[in-house]
Structures are given as structure tokens and as C-alpha cells.
C-alpha positions in Angstrom: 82.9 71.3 -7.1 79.1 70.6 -8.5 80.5 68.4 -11.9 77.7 70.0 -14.0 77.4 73.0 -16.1 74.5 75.2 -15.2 72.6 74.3 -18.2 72.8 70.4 -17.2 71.2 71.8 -14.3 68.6 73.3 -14.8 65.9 70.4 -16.1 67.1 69.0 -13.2 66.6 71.7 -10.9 63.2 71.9 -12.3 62.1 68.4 -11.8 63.3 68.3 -8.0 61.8 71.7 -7.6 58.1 70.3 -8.8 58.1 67.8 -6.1 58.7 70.5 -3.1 56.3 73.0 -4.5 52.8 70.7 -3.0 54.5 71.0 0.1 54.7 74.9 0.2 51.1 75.2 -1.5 50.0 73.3 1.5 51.2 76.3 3.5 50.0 79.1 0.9 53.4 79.4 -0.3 55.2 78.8 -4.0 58.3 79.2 -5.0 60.1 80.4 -8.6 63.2 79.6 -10.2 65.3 82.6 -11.0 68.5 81.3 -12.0 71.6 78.6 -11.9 74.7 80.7 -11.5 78.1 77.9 -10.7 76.1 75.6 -9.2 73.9 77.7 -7.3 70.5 77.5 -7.4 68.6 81.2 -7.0 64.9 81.0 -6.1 62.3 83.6 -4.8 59.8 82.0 -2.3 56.2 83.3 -2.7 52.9 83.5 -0.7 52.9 82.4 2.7 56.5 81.7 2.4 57.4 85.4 2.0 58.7 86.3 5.4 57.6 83.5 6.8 59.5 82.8 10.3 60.3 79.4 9.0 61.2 80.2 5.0 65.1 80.1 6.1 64.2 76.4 7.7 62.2 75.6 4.8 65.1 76.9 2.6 67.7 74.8 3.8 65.5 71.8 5.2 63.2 71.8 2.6 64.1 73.0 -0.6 67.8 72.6 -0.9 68.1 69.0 1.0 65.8 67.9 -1.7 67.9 69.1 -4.3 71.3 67.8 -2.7 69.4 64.6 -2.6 67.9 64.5 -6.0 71.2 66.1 -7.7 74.4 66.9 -5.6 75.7 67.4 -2.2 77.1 70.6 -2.1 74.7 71.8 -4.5 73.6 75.4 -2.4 69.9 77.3 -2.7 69.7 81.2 -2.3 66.3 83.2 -1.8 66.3 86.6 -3.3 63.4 88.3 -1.8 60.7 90.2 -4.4 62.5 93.0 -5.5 66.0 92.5 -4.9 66.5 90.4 -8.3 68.7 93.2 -9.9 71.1 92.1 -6.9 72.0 88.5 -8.1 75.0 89.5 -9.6 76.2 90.2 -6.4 76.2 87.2 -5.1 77.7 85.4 -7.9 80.8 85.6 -7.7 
């Protein structure tokens, strides 16, 4: 269990976030934070990065290793792809 409240999170988030986002503009690709639900971090990767073959690689490589690095272990990244952010709630559970 991540021993933060979602609010604690989210600075955080942010900051660890900002150092992965030159990487993915280096590729034509951004990303955006969505939301912190229970320790999971919701993001929607733009650009390139849309579709891209290697976005799930770049998910769990890239994006959430940094933030299990800079904040938590078990801490756990979802992409909602454009148009399906209505559908959060369904994945928080």
C-alpha cells in the first residue's frame, strides 16, 4: 500500500513527470496528467506517443519506473487513450 494520500501525490507526480516529458518530445510525443486515484497515476500520452508500437514499453519502462524510482515501488501508471476519460471511473476501483 502507496503510504500517501493522493493529494501528497500529486506535486510529486508532477515533478517526476517533468523530467520524462524531454524524453518523449524527443520522439514527438507529450504526455498529460489526468488524475491520482489510490495511488494510481492516470495519464494520456500525446503526439507521437499515441499509438505508438512502443507507448505500452514507454509506459511501464519509461514513465512509471521513473515514478517508482522517484516516489514508490508499487506506485502503478494507466494510459487512458483521447477520448476514453469519461471511463476512469471504471478503473478505479
Amino acid at each position: 500500500m502507496i503510504p500517501f494520500t493522493d493529494e501528497e501525490l500529486l506535486p510529486v507526480v508532477e515533478k517526476s513527470l517533468e523530467k520524462i516529458k524531454p524524453m518523449l518530445a524527443l520522439d514527438g510525443g507529450g504526455l498529460t496528467l489526468l488524475r491520482i486515484k489510490d495511488g494510481r497515476v492516470f495519464v494520456q500520452l500525446q503526439g507521437a506517443c499515441q499509438g505508438c508500437a512502443s507507448s505500452g514499453q514507454t509506459l511501464k519502462y519509461g514513465i512509471e519506473r521513473q515514478l517508482r524510482i522517484d516516489i514508490h515501488p508499487e506506485i502503478e501508471v494507466i494510459n487512458i487513450i483521447p477520448g476514453m476519460e469519461d471511463e476512469i471511473e471504471s478503473f478505479v476501483h
